[in-house]
N, C-alpha and C positions, 0 to 999 in steps of 0.2 A: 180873864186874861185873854181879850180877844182884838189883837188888830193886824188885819190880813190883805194881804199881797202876795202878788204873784202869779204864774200863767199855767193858764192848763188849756186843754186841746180838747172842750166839748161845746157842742153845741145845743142847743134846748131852748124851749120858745122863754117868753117874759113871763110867760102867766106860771112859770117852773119856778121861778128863781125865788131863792129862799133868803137873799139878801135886802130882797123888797124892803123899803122902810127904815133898814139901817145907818144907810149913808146919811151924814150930818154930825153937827155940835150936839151934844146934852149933859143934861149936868143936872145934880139932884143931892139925894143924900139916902141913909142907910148906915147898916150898925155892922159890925165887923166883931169877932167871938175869939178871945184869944187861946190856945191851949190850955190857959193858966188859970181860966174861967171868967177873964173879965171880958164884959162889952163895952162897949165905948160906940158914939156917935162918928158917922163918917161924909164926910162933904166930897161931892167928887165930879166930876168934868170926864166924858168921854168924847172920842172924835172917832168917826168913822168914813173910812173911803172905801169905794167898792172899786174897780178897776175890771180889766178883759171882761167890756158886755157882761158886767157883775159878776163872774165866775170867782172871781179874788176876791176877797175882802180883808182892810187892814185895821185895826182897833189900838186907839191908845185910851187906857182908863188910866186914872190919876186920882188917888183917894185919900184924903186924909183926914187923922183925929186928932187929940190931944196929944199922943204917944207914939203914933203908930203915920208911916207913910208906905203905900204902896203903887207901885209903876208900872201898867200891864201894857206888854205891847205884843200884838198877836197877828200875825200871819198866815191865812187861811186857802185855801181854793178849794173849789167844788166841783164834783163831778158825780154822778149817778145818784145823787142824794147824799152823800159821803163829802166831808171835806178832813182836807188834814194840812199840816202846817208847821210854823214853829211858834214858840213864845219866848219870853224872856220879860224878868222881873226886875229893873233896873236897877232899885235900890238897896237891890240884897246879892245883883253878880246873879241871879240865877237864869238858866237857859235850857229847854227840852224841846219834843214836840209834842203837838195836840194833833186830835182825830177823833170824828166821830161824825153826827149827824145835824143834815140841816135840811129842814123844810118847813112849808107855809109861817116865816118868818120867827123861825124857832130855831135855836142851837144848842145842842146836849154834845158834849164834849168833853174829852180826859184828857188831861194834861199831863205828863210826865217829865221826872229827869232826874239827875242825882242825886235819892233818899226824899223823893218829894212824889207826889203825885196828888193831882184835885183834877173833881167833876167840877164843870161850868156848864152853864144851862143860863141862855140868852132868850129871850122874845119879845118881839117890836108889837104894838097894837098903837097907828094913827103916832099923837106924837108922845105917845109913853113907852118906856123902856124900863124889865123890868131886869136886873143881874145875878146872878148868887153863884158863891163857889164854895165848894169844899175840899177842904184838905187835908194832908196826915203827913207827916215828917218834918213840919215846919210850928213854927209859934202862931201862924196863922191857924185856926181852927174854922170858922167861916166868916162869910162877906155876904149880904143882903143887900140892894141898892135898888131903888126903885129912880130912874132919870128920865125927865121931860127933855124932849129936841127944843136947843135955843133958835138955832141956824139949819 
């Protein structure tokens, strides 16, 4: 659940920035773990824009299976190695914040909101991106996705 916007008031060199690598199209696939114990296959498309000298970053994931569609759009800034934000899950109404950490192009983050909460854990290497979340109060159980950058 990660696509981030927004302004924050710090400053810190290029060789800091833990959005490096994120900006751009990718799309890929990965398997998604329902409560109920089934997996299923997932095809998915993310887009990413970074924003304020990278301190922001916005995420739209978009994943689906046979049964199953899921809409992340996430909201982030950074500052001190720390970012936090909001999300929202479009195809279910759902909406919280996230918070956690970001650096050398890695993001570990918790996501929260009402009767939900999941870890997300993002990392970019050249043009591979790898995604996974977990969760607990929802039908989703987990999300795996490994995306190459198209754009």
């Amino acid at each position: 659940m990660v696509l981030l916007s927004g302004s924050a008031h710090a400053q810190r060199s290029s060789s800091s920035n833990p959005f490096e690598g994120f900006a751009g199209v990718w799309s890929g696939s990965g398997t998604i773990a329902l409560s109920n114990g089934r997996t299923e296959r997932l095809r998915c498309e993310a887009v990413y824009a970074a924003a304020s000298a990278d301190i922001s970053l916005r995420q739209n994931l978009s994943c689906r299976s046979d049964s199953y569609i899921f809409e992340l759009r996430i909201d982030v800034d950074y500052e001190g190695g720390r970012i936090s934000g909001r999300w929202s899950e479009t195809s279910r109404n759902l909406v919280g914040r996230i918070a956690g950490q970001a650096r050398d192009r890695r993001i570990e983050a918790v996501a929260e909101g009402p009767g939900f909460s999941a870890r997300i854990e993002m990392s970019t290497s050249g043009r591979r991106q790898v995604v996974g979340i977990r969760s607990q109060g929802t039908e989703l159980s987990r999300i795996a996705v490994e995306l190459t950058r198209i754009r």
